[in-house]
C-alpha positions in Angstrom: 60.2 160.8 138.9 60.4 162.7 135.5 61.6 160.6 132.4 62.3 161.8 129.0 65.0 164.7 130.1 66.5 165.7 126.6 70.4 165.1 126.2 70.6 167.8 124.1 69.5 170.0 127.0 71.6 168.0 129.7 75.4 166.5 128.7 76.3 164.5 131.8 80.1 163.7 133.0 79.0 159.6 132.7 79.8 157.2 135.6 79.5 153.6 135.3 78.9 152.1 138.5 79.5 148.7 138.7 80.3 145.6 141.7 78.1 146.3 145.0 77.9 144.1 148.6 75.4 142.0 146.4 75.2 138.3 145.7 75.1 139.4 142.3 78.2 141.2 142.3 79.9 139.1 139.7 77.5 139.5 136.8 78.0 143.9 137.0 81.6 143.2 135.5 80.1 141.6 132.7 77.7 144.2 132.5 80.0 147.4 133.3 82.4 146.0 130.1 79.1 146.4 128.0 78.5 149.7 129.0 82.0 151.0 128.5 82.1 149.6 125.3 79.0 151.3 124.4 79.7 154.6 125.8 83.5 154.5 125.3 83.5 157.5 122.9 82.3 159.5 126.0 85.1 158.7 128.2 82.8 157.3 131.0 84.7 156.8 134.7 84.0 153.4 136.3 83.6 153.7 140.0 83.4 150.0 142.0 81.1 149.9 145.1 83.1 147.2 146.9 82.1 144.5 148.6 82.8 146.9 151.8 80.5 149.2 150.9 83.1 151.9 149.9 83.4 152.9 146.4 86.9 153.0 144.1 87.8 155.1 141.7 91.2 157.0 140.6 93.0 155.9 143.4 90.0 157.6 145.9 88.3 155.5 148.4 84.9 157.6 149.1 82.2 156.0 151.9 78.6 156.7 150.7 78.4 159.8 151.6 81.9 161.4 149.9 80.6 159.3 146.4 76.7 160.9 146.6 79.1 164.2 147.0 81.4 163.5 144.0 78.2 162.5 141.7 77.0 166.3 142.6 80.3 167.8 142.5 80.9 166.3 139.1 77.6 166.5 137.4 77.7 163.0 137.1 74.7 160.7 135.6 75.2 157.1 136.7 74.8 154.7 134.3 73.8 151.7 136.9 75.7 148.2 136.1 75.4 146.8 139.4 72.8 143.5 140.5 71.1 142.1 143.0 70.6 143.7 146.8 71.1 147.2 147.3 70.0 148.2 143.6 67.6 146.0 142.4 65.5 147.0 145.5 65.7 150.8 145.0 68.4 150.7 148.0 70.6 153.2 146.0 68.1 154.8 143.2 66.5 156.2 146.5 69.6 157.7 147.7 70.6 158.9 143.9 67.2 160.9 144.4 68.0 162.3 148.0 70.7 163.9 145.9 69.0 165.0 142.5 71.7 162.8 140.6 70.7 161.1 137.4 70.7 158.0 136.6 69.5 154.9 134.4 66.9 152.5 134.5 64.1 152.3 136.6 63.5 154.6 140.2 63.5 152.9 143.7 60.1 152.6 144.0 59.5 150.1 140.9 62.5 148.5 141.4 61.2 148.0 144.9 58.6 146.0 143.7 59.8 144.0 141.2 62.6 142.7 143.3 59.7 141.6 145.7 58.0 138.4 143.5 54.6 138.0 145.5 53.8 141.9 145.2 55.1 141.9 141.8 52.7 139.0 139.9 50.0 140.6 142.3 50.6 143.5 140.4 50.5 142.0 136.8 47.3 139.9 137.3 44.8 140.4 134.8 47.2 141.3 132.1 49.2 137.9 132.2 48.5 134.3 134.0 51.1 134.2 137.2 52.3 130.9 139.1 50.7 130.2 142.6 52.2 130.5 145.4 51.9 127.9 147.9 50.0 129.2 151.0 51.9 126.1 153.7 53.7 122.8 153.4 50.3 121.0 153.4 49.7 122.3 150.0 53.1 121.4 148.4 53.3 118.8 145.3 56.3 118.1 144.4 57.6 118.8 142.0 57.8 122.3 143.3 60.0 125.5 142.8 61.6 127.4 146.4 63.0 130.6 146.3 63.2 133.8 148.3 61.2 136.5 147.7 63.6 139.2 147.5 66.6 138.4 145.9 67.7 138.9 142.1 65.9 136.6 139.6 67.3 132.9 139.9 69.2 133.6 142.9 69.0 130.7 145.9 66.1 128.9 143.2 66.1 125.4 143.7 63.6 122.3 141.9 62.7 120.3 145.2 61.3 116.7 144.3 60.9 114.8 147.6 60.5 115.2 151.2 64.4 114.9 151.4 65.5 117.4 149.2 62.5 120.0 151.2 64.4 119.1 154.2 68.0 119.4 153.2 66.8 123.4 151.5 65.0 124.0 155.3 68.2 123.3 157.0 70.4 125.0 153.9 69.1 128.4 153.9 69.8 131.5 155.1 66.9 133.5 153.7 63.4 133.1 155.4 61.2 135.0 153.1 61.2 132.0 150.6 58.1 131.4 148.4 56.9 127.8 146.9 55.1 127.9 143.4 54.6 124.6 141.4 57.0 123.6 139.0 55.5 124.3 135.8 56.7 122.2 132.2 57.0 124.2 129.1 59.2 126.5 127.2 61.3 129.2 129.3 61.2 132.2 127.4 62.5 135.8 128.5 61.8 139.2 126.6 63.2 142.8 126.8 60.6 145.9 126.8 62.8 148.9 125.9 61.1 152.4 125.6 61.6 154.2 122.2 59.9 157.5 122.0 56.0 157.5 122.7 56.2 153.2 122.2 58.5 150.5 122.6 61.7 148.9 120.3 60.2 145.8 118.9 62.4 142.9 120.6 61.7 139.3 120.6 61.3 136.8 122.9 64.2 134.5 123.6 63.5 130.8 124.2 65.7 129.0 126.1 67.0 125.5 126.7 68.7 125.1 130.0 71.2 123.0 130.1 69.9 121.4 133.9 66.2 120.9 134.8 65.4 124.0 134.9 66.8 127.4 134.3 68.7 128.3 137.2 71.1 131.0 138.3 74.3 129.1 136.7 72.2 129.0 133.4 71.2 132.4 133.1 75.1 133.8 133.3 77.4 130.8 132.7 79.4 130.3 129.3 77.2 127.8 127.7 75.0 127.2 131.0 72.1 126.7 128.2 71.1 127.0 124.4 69.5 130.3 123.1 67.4 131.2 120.5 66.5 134.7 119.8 64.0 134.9 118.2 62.1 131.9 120.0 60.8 129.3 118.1 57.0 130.1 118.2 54.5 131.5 115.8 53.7 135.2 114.8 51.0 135.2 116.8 52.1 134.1 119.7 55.4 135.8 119.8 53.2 139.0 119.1 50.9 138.7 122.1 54.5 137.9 124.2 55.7 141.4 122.7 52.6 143.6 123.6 51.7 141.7 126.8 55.5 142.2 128.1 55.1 146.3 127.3 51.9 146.2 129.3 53.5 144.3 132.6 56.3 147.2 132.1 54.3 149.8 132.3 51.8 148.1 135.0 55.0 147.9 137.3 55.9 151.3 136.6 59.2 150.7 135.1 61.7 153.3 133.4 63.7 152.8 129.9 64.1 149.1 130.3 63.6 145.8 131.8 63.5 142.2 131.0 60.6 139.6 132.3 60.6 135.9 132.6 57.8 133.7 131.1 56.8 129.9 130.6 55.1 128.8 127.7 53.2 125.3 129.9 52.5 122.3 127.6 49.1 123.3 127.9 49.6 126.8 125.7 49.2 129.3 128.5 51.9 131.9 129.0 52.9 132.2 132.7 54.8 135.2 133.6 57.7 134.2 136.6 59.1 137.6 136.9 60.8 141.0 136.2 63.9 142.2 136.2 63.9 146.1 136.8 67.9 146.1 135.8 68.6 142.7 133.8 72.1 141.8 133.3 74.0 143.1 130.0 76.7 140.8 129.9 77.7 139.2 126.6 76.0 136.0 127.2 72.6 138.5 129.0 69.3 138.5 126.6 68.6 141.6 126.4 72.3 142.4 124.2 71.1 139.4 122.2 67.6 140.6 121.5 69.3 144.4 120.7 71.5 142.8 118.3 69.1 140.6 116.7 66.5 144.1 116.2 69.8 146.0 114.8 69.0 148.4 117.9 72.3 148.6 119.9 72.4 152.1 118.9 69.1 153.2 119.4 69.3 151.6 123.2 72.6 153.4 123.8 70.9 157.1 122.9 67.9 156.2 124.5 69.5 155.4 127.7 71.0 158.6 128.5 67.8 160.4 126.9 65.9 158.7 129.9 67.5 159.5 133.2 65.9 159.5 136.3 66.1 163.0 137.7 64.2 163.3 141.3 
């Protein structure tokens, strides 16, 4: 993939895609009402991928095949607002490629692995402490964290704290590549690494309260679903060591102009990554806008964006 393809040189007709057959299809309206608002001067079109797999725009109703045909037709650049399956796993970044059409974020085969946990902290050992996974039920101790390996972050998560609740989630889901990791106490923080030039923007960490025992899926994008502080509550150094560890996991994963990861700060002082997000949500309650804001470097995220497509 080649990164760093100067605007100047390349001035896209701008598509914001947004929706998808996801379970994360709500959050991309959130996120496709940043982006327009960002890139409203350029007159973007916003294209739904339905929940049938066909895709909407200006009264057309294109299968896969007719929208990959009206990107090239267009010279479109996507700008991707869509979650979950099917984009966080590289499904349509791959298919963008097939097809030499730009687009933003990160290219299939990164997004492929962070959207796969166990492959993903097996990459980012030695730069971070990761969680354990739990090998068989004769490890477990409860309390204990289950959730699939392959779905968005905080999607299907659940806190199981007796033999009752592990049976009711064995019966419940649908989803058999689950992992178990112990349920770690501490301080849920979350950080943005955003390339700027030959570095990265200097964002910082938000800490976060959840307003249930831990934070879950309804935490994360829910209207007061938890308290937020941005920038968390730690010291200098600490938040420092967050800021330059999360640039290294980015790059170690192979990522593109942004991403967001997911730590806990234990009782005990060590930082434990959970996970990375290869395309986090921007919704007005998602971290990332909060940690732009906060740095004064909204701006600076919407011209580095377009700077940075993907071009196969």
């Amino acid at each position: 993939m080649k990164y760093n393809y100067s605007v100047s040189k390349y001035k896209p007709h701008l598509v914001i895609l947004y929706g998808g057959p996801s379970s994360e299809r709500e959050v991309s309206f959130g996120t496709r009402d940043f982006f327009t608002e960002l890139y409203k001067e350029q007159n973007p079109v916003t294209i739904e991928w339905g929940e049938d797999g066909y895709f909407y725009t200006e009264g057309l109703r294109l299968s896969e095949n007719e929208f990959l045909d009206y990107l090239s037709n267009t010279r479109s650049a996507v700008i991707i607002a869509s979650h979950g399956e099917f984009v966080e796993d590289g499904y349509i970044q791959e298919r963008f490629e097939s097809f030499s059409i730009p687009y933003t974020g990160s290219d299939s085969v990164s997004c492929r692995l962070c959207m796969n946990k166990t492959k993903s902290q097996e990459t980012v050992k030695g730069i971070v402490t990761t969680i354990p996974t739990y090998s068989g039920y004769s490890q477990l101790i409860y309390p204990f964290i289950a959730k699939p390996n392959n779905l968005g972050s905080s999607v299907g998560i659940y806190l199981i704290t007796n033999s009752k609740e592990l049976e009711e989630y064995l019966t419940s889901v649908k989803i058999d590549n689950y992992i178990f990791q112990p349920f770690i106490k501490g301080i849920e923080m979350s950080l943005g690494a955003v390339r700027e030039n030959n570095t990265f923007m200097n964002l910082y960490p938000t800490e976060i309260i959840p307003n249930s025992p831990f934070f879950d899926y309804k935490s994360k994008y829910q209207q007061g679903g938890s308290q937020e502080y941005t920038p968390a509550r730690i010291s200098k150094d600490l938040t420092d060591k967050m800021m330059k560890t999360n640039n290294d996991v980015h790059n170690k994963l192979g990522l593109g102009y942004y991403s967001r990861s997911d730590y806990i700060l234990a009782e005990d002082g060590v930082l434990y990554y959970l996970e990375t997000n290869a395309l986090p949500g921007m919704t007005s309650t998602s971290l990332v806008p909060q940690q732009l804001r906060y740095s004064h470097k909204v701006e600076s995220f919407r011209d580095g964006l377009i700077s940075n497509l993907i071009l196969a």
